[in-house]
Every structure is written in C-alpha cells, then in structure tokens.
ChimeraX commands (.cxc) that place a marker at each C-alpha (Angstrom):
marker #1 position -1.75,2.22,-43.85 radius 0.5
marker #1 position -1.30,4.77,-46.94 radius 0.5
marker #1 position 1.79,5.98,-47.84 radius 0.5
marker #1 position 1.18,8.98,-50.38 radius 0.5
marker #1 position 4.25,9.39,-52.57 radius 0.5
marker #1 position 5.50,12.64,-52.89 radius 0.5
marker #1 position 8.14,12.36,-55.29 radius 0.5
marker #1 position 7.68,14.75,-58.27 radius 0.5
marker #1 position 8.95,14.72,-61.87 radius 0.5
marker #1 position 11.23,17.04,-62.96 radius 0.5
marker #1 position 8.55,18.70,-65.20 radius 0.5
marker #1 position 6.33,18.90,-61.81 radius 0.5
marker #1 position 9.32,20.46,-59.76 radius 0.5
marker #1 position 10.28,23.38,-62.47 radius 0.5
marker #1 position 6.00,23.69,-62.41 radius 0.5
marker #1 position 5.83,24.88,-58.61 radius 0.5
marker #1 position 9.02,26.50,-58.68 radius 0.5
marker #1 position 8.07,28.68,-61.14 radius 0.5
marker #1 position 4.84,29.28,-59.22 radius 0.5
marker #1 position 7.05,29.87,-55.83 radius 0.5
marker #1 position 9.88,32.11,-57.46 radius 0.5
marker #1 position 7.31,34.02,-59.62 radius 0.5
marker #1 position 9.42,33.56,-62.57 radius 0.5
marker #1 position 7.60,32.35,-65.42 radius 0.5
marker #1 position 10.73,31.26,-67.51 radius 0.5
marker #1 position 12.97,29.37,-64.52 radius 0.5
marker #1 position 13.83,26.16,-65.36 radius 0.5
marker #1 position 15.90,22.86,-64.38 radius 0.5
marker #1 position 18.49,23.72,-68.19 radius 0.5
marker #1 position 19.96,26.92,-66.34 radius 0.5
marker #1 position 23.70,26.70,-65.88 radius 0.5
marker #1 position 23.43,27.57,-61.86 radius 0.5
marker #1 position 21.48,24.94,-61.46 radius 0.5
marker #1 position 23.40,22.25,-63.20 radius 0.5
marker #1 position 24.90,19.94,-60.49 radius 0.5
marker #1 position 28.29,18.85,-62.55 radius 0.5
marker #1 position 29.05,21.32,-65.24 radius 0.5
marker #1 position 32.41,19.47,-66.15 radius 0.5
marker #1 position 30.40,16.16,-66.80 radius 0.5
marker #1 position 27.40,17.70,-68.70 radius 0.5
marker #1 position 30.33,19.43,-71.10 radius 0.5
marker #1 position 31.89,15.76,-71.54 radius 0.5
marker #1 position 28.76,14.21,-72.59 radius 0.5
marker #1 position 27.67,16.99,-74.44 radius 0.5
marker #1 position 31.17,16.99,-76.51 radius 0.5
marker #1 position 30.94,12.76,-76.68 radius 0.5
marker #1 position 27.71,13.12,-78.37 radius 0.5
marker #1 position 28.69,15.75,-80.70 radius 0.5
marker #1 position 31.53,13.12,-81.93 radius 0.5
marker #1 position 31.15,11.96,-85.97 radius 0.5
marker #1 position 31.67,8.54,-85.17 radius 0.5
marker #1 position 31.97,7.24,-88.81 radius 0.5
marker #1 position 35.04,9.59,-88.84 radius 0.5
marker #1 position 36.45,8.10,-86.01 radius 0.5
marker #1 position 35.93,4.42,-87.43 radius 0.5
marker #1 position 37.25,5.50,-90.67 radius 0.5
marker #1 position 40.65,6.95,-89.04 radius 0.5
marker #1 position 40.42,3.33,-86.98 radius 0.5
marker #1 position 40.25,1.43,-89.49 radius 0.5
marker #1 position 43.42,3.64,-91.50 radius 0.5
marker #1 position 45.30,3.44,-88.71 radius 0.5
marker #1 position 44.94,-0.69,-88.23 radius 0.5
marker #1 position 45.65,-0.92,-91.82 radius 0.5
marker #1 position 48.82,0.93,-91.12 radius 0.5
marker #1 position 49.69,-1.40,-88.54 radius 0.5
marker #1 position 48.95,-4.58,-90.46 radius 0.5
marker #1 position 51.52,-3.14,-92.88 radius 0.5
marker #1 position 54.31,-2.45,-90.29 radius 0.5
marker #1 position 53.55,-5.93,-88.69 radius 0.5
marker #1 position 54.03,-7.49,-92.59 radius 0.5
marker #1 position 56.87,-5.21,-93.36 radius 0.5
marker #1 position 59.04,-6.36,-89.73 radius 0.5
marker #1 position 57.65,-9.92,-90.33 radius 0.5
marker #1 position 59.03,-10.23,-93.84 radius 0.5
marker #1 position 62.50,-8.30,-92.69 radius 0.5
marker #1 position 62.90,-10.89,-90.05 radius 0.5
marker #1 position 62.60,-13.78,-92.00 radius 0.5
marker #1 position 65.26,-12.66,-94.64 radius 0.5
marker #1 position 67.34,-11.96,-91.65 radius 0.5
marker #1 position 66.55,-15.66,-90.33 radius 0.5
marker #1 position 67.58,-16.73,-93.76 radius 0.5
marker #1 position 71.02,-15.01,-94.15 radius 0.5
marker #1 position 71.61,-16.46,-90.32 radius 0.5
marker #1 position 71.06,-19.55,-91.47 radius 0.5
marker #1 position 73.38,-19.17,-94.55 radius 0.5
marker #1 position 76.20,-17.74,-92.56 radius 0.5
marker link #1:1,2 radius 0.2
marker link #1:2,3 radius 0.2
marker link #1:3,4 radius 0.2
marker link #1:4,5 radius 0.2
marker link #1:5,6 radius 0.2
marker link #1:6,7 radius 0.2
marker link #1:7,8 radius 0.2
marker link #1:8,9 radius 0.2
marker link #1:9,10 radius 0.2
marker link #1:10,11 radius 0.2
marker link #1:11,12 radius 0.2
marker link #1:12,13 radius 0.2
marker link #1:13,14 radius 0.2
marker link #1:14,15 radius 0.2
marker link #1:15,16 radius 0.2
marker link #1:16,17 radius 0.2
marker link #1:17,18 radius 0.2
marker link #1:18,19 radius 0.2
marker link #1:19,20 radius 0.2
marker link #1:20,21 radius 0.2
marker link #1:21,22 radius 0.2
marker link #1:22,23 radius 0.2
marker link #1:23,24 radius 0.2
marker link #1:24,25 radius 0.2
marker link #1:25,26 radius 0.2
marker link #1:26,27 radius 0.2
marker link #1:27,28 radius 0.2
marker link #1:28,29 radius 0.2
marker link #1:29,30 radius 0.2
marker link #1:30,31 radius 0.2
marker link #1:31,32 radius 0.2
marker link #1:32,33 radius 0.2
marker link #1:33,34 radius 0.2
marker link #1:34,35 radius 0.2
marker link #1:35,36 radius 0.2
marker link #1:36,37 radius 0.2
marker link #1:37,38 radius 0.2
marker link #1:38,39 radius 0.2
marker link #1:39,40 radius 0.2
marker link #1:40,41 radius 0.2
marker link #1:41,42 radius 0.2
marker link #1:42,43 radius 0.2
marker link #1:43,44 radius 0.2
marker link #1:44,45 radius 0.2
marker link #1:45,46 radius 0.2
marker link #1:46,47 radius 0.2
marker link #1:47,48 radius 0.2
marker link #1:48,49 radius 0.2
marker link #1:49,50 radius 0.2
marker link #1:50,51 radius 0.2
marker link #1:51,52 radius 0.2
marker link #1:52,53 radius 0.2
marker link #1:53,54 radius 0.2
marker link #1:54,55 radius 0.2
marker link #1:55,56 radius 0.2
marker link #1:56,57 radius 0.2
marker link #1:57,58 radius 0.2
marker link #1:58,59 radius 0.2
marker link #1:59,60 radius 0.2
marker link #1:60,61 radius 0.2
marker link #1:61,62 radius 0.2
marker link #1:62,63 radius 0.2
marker link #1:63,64 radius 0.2
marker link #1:64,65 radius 0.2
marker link #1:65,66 radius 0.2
marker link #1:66,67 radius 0.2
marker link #1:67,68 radius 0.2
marker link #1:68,69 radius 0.2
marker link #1:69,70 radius 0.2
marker link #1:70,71 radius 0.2
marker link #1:71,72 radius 0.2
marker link #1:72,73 radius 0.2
marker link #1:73,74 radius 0.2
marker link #1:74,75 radius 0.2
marker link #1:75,76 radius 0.2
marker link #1:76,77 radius 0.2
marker link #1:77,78 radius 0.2
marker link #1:78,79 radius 0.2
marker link #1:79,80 radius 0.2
marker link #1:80,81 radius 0.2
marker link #1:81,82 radius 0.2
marker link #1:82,83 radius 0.2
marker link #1:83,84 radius 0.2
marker link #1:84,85 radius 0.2
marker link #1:85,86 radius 0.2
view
C-alpha cells in the first residue's frame, strides 16, 4: 500500500493560493492571516533587544549589589564589635 503525502510547505501553500485567489501578491506575512498577533509582536520586540546593553546594565547593577552586601557586612561587624565591648 502507498500512502502519497500531501502535506505542503508553506512556500507550496502561498503557491496555489495565489493561483486559487487570483492574487498574485497574497502571501502567508499578511497581518489577517497571522494566527497570534500578540506573540509574533513579543518575539519580534525580544529579538530587537541590544543584548550587550542589557548585560552591561547586569553587570552595573550586580556590582551595585556587591557594594551594598560589603557596605551592610562591614556595618555589622563594627556593630558586633561595639556589642562585644559593651
């Protein structure tokens, strides 16, 4: 027994839909025929990110909170010490 696939490639489907609608310029990248607009937007904006930005404002903002941790860390230790002198 033969099974004859007829799945088609995108490329194949906007090919014979332009032949059935008559339309030489219809295509799969209209905005009607998107299935999830929201989600397309989302990964269009993700990839549209500057990453190295982002690291670089990560990597600030870590810094800052190696400094805060140092900062409380040495603050509680001279507190420990004045306890322990009192």
């Amino acid at each position: 027994m033969t099974v004859i696939s007829t799945a088609q490639t995108p490329e194949e489907f906007e090919e014979n839909a332009r032949l059935v609608s008559g339309d030489p310029h219809w295509s799969l990248e209209t905005r009607e025929f998107k299935s999830f607009p929201p989600v397309t937007d989302t990964i269009v904006w993700i990839k549209q990110v500057d990453w190295e930005e982002v690291a670089m404002r990560c990597k600030g903002g870590l810094n800052n909170v190696g400094l805060v941790l140092a900062v409380t860390g040495e603050k509680l230790h001279d507190f420990g010490c004045w306890l322990a002198k009192v």
